[in-house]
N, C-alpha and C positions, 0 to 999 in steps of 0.2 A: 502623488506620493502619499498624502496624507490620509485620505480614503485606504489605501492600501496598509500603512502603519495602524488605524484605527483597528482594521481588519485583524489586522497581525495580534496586538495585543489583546483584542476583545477573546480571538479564538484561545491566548495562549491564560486569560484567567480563569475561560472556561473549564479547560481541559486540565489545566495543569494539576495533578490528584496528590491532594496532602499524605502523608505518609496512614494514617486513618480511615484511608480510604482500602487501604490493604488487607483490609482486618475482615474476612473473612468470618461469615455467621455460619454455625453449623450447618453442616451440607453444601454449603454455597460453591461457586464454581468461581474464580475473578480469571477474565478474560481480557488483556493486555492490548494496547496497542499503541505504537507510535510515529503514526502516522498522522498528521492535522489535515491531508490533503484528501481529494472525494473518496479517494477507496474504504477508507475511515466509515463512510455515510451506510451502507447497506449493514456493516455494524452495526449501528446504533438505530438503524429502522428495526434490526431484527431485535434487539434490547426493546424498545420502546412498545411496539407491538407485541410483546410475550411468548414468540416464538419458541424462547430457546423454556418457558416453563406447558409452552404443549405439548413440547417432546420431553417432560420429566424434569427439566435442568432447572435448578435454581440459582442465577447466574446476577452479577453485575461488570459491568465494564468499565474500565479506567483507562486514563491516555499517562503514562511515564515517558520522559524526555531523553529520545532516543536510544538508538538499538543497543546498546551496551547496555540500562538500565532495564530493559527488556528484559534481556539475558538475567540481566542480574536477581529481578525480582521473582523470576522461574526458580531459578535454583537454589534462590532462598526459601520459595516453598509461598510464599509472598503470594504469588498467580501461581495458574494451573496450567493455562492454556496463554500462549503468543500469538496473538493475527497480527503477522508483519511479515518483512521479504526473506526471501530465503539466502539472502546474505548473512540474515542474522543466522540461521539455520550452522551454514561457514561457519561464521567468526564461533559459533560456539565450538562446535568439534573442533578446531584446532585449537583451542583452551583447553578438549579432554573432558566434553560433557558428551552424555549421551542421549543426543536431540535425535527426536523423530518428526520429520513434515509429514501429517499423516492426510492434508490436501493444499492444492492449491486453484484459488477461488477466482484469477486471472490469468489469463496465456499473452496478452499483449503488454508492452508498453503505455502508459497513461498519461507521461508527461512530455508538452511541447519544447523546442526547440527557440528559446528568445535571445537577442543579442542587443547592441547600442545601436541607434541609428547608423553611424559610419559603417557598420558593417553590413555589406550588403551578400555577403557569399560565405559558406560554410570555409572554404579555404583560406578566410579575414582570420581566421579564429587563428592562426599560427602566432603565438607570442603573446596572449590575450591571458585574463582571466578567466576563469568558469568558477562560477559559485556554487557549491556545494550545501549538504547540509554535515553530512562525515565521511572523511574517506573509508571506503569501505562500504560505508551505507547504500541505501535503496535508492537516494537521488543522485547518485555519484554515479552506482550501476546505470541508471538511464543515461547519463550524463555521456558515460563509456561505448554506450551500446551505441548512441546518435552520432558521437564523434566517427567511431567504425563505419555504419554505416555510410558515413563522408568521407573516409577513406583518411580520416586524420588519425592522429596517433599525439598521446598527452605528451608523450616523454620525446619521440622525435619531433613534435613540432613544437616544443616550447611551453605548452599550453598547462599555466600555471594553476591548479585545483588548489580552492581557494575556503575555508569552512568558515560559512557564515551562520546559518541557522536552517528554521523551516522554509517554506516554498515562500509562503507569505512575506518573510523578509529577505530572503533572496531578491523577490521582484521587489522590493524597496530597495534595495543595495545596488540593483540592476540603474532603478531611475535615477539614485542618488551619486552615480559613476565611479561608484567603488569595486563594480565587478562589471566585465565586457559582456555577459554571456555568461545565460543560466538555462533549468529546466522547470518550468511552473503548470499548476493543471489550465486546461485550456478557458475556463476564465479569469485566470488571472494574464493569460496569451490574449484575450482579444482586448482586455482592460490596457494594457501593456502598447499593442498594435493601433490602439487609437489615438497614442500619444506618439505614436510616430518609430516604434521601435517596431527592428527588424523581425520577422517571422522567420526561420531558418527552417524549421520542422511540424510538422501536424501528428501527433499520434492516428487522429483519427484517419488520415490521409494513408499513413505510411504502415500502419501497424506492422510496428516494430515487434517479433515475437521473443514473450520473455517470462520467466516464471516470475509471478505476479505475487499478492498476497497469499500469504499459505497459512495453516492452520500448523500449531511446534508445539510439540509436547515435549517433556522427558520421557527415557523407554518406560520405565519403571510404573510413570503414572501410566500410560497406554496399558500396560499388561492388568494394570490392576482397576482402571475406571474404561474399560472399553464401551460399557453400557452408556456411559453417560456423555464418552468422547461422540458415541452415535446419537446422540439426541443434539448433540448440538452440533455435529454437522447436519443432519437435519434440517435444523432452525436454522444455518447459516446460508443453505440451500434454499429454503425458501425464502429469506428476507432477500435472498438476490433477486429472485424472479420476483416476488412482490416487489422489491425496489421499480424493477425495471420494466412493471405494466401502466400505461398510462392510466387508468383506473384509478391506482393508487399514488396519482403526481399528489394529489393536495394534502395525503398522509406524510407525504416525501419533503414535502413543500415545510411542511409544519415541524418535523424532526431538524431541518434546517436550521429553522428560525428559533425556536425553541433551544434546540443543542448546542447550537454556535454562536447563540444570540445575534445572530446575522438580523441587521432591520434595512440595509438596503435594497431593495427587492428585485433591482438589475441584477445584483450579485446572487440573489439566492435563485435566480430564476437561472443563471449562467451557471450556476453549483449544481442545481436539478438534470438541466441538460447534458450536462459534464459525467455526472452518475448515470445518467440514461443511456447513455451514450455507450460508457464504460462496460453496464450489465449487457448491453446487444450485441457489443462483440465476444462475448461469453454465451451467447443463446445458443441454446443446445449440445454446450460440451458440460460432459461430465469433468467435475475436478480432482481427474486425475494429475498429477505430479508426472510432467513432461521429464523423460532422464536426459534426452538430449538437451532441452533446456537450461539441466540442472551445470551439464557438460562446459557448455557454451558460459556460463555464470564462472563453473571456477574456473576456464579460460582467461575470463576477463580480470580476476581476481587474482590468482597468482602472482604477478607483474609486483602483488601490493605486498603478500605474504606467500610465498615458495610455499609451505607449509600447506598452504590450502591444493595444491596442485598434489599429494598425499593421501588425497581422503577419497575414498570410496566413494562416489555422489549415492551408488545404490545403495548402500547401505543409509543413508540420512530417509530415506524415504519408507513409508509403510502403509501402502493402498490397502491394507486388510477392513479396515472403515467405508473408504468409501463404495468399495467392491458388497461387501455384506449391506450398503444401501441399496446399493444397482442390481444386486439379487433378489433383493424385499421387494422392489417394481415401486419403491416409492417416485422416479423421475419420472415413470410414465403414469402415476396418478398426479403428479405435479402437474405436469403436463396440462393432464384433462380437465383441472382445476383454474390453470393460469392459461385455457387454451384461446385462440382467436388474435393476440397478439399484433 
């Protein structure tokens, strides 16, 4: 547990972005995110690497403390651009903003399935905890999506949603027997599994399909920096595929260490794998914004707000970006570039 809390905190002095950090230099782009768990990492390969200034952008990246301040910091004008789940996408339009997810940069689910040792069966889970980070949020959505799949249901089996924080202290809440059963990335699941707690789900095993990280504009900015939304899908596009060539592990290796100040080297090696992992079940699809995805999403959300069950899902979407990439024949110079795999 305390390895895990060290974990927690170390990541949360990293990331955590002073109000200063907002402050945008002439021309600059600031690119949101909050998420602390690996999807996070090809992010910040693509910052660290300068991707997003070979296609034009002059860009920095910050982590704000959950989806709400997301939102928030968009619409203040604060950030430009949101990489996060397209929950938050939801929670905004039924507030009455006008968000565009103009990609999305995963199709599966990425977080496992962990419970307390007693529990040995997804159907233990009736009357239990499950740890969260918000309802509504991106870990909850997985949270929703696994129970489904097991054929359970929150509100008819009991199953009490519980907001505790990030992944990192969930699995400390998990060991600490404050919560039955949570969702953590798969190293923080075999950290977990070696102290004896139950496995319940594998993303990588099961892939769960799901609209993943997306890329959230407001309309307004879309109509008027189109040029600059395509250079950094772009760069966003390629920091995946460079993430996820073994070539580039010890650049991967280094953004770890450096970004998260991560110095235990099981863990950043289980961080590495966890993102490697993540980019190959994304090889070779274009990020496009799945609508039934989107469908299946306010499905599961409605339950929480009626209101979301309301909204158009096509209308939140707008592939005119990543279509004018797919036209340019940039994936298939990507391709030839990142080819042998």
């Amino acid at each position: 547990m305390k390895k895990i809390g060290r974990l927690a905190l170390l990541v949360i002095l990293v990331l955590a972005a002073p109000s200063s950090d907002l402050a945008a230099a002439p021309g600059e782009v600031i690119i949101s995110h909050a998420s602390m768990s690996t999807s996070a990492i090809p992010l910040w390969v693509t910052q660290r690497q300068n991707f997003f200034g070979r296609y034009g952008v002059k860009s920095k990246v910050v982590w704000v403390r959950g989806n709400p301040a997301q939102i928030a910091t968009l619409v203040s004008g604060d950030t430009q651009i949101a990489y996060g789940g397209a929950t938050t996408a939801l929670a905004a339009a039924v507030g009455g903003r006008d968000m565009k997810i103009i990609a999305s940069l995963s199709s599966r689910e990425s977080l496992d399935l962990v419970a307390r040792p007693n529990i040995k069966s997804a159907k233990d889970l009736a009357g239990k905890r499950f740890g969260v980070q918000s309802v509504g949020g991106g870990v909850w959505k997985t949270a929703t999506v696994w129970l489904e799949h097991f054929g359970m249901d929150e509100r008819r089996d009991n199953i009490q949603m519980i907001v505790i924080g990030d992944v990192t202290v969930l699995a400390q809440s998990l060991e600490a027997g404050l919560i039955d059963v949570t969702v953590v990335p798969p190293f923080l699941r075999r950290r977990l599994a070696e102290k004896g707690f139950t496995v319940l789900g594998r993303c990588e095993q099961t892939k769960l399909p799901s609209v993943g990280m997306t890329v959230l504009v407001e309309r307004p900015y879309l109509q008027q920096n189109a040029e600059t939304l395509q250079g950094v899908m772009m760069a966003l596009i390629e920091g995946m595929t460079f993430t996820g060539h073994p070539r580039n592990k010890s650049v991967v290796l280094e953004t770890l260490t450096k970004q998260f100040r991560m110095t235990d080297t099981v863990a950043v090696e289980g961080a590495y794998q966890d993102v490697a992992t993540l980019v190959r079940l994304e090889e070779g699809r274009k990020p496009y914004v799945s609508l039934e995805g989107m469908r299946i999403l306010q499905r599961l959300l409605k339950p929480q707000n009626p209101k979301i069950g309301d909204i158009k899902v096509e209308s939140l979407v707008d592939s005119t970006i990543v279509k004018k990439i797919e036209d340019s024949g940039f994936f298939d110079k990507l391709n030839a570039e990142y080819g042998g795999k």
